[in-house]
C-alpha positions in Angstrom: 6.1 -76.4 -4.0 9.2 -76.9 -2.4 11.3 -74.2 -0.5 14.8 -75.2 -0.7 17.8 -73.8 1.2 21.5 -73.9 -0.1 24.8 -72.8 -0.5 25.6 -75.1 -3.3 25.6 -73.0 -6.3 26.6 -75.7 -8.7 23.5 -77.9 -6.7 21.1 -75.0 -6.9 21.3 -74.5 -10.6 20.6 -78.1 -11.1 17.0 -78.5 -8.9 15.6 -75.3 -9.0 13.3 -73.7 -11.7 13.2 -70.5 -9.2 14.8 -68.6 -7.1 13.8 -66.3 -4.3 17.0 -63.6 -3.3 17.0 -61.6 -0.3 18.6 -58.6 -1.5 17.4 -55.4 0.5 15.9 -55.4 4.1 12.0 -56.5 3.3 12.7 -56.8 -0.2 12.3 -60.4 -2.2 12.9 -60.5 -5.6 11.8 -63.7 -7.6 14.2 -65.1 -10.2 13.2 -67.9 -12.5 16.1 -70.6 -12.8 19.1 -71.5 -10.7 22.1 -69.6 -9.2 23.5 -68.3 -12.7 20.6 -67.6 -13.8 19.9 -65.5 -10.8 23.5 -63.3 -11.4 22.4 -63.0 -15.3 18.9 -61.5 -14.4 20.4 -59.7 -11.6 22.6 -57.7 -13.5 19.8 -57.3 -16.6 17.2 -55.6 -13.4 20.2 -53.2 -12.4 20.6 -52.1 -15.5 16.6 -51.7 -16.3 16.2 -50.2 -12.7 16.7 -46.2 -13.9 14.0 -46.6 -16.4 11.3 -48.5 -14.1 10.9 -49.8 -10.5 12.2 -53.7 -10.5 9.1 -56.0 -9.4 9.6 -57.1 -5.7 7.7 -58.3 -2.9 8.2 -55.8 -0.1 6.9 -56.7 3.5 4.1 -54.5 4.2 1.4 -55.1 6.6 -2.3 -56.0 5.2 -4.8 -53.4 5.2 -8.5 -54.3 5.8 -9.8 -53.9 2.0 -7.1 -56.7 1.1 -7.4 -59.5 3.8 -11.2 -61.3 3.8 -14.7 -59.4 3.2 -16.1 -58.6 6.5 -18.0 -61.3 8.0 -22.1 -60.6 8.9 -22.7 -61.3 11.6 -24.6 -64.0 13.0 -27.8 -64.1 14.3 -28.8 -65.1 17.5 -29.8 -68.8 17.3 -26.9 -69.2 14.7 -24.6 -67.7 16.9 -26.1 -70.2 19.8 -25.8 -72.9 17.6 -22.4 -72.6 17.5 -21.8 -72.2 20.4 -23.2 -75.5 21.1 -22.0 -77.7 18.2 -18.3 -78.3 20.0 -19.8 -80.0 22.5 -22.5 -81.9 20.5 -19.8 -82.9 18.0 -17.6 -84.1 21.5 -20.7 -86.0 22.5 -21.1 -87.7 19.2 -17.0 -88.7 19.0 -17.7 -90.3 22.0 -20.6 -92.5 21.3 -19.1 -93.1 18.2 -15.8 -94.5 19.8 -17.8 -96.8 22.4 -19.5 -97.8 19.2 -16.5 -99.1 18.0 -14.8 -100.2 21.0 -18.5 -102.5 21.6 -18.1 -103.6 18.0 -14.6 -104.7 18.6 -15.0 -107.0 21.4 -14.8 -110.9 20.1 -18.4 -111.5 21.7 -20.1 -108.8 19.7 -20.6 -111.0 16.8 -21.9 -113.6 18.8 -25.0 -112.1 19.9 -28.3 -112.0 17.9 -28.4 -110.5 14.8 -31.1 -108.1 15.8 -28.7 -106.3 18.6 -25.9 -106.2 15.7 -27.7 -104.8 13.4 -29.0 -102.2 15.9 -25.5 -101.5 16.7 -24.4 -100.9 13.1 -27.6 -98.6 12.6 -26.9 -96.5 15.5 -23.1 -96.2 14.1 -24.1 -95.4 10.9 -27.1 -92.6 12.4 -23.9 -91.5 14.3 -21.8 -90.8 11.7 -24.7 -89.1 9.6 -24.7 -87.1 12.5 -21.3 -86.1 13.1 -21.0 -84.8 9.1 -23.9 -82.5 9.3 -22.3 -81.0 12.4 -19.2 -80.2 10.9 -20.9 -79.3 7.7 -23.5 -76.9 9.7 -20.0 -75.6 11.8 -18.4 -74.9 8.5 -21.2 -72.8 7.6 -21.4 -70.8 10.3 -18.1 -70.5 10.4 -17.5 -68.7 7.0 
């Protein structure tokens, strides 16, 4: 999707497939096509607006019942766990980066394989790590 402002009618009827007017304060009425298009529906809504209301979206504030089911709460280990995970996560970023930075140094891969392959396992525990956090944050979360 791609909202597009102009004045260039002739522009306007060549890119868009639909058009959103401003035509009363807090009203929006949708238009499929360009600028001509717009005047010919236009006219066609004014006519059918004594027989029924003309479909618009009208600014009007969200009750309760329409935003997002109310969220149970949390218990109280979950609700410590999440509390804690920020920081855990924070701790993990950062052994992960001095993982990396160590792995980048031009020595690294001079050492004995043993120590290399402990690095790369540690990474790779790391990283495990890291994903179940953000999974288990996600969860709490919702």
């Amino acid at each position: 999707t791609l909202l597009l402002v102009s004045h260039d009618r002739s522009f306007l009827n060549h890119v868009v497939t639909s058009t959103l007017v401003f035509e009363k304060p807090g009203v929006v009425n949708e238009y499929v096509g360009g600028y001509d298009d717009w005047l010919r529906q236009r006219s066609e809504d004014e006519s059918q607006d004594d027989k029924k209301s003309s479909k618009s979206l009208v600014a009007e504030p969200k009750q309760e019942s329409e935003t997002a089911p109310k969220r149970k709460k949390l218990s109280y280990n979950d609700q410590r766990e999440l509390d804690l995970l920020p920081k855990k996560i924070e701790a993990l970023e950062n052994e992960q980066d001095e993982l990396h930075a160590q792995m980048a140094e031009p020595e690294f891969y001079s050492q004995e394989n043993a120590k290399i392959a402990k690095v790369q396992e540690r990474l790779a525990e790391v990283i495990s790590e890291l994903e179940q956090c953000y999974r288990r944050w996600e969860i709490l979360e919702g």
